[in-house]
C-alpha positions in Angstrom: 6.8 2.6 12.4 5.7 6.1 12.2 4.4 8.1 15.2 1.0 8.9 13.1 -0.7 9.2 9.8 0.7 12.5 8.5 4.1 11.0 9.2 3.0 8.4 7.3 1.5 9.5 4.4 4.8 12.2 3.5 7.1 9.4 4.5 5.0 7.1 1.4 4.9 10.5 -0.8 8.6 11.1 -0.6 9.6 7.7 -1.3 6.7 7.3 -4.2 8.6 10.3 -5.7 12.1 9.2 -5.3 11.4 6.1 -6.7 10.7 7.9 -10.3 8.9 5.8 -12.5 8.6 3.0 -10.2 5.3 1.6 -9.7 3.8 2.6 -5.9 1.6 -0.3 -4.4 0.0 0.4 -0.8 -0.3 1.2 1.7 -0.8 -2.0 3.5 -1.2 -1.4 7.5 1.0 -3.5 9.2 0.7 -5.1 12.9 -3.0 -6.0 13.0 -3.7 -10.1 12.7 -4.3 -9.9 8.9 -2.8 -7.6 6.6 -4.9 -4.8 5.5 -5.0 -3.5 2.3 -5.9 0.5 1.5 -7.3 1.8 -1.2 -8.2 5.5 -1.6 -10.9 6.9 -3.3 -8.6 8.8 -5.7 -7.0 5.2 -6.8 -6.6 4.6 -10.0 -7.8 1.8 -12.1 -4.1 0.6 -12.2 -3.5 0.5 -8.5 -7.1 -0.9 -8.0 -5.2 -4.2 -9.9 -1.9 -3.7 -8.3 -3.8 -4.0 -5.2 -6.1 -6.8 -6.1 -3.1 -8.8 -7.2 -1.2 -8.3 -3.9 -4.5 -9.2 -1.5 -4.4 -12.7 -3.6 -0.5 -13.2 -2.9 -1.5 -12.1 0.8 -4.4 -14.9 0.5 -2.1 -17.4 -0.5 0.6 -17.1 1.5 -1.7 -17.7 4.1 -3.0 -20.8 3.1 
């Protein structure tokens, strides 16, 4: 848990760089009833998926 967004988002920056080529899927906001999935208008076509495919896995754990 971060105190607010900006902590956030260079918390997810630094760690999205320090992965190296790793794949970065989120960010997903945590603590509300339902998992909520964010995209960005800068997303790319691949995260768009990456995204996609985790709300389904998120859907069907659910069920």
């Amino acid at each position: 848990m971060l105190p607010n967004i900006d902590a956030a988002n260079i918390s997810y920056n630094l760690l999205k760089t320090a992965a190296g080529g790793g794949i970065a899927i989120g960010p997903v906001l945590l603590g509300a009833a339902q998992p909520v999935h964010i995209l960005t208008p800068s997303a790319t076509v691949r995260r768009i998926v990456n995204m996609t495919a985790l709300t389904v896995a998120d859907a069907n754990a659910a069920r």
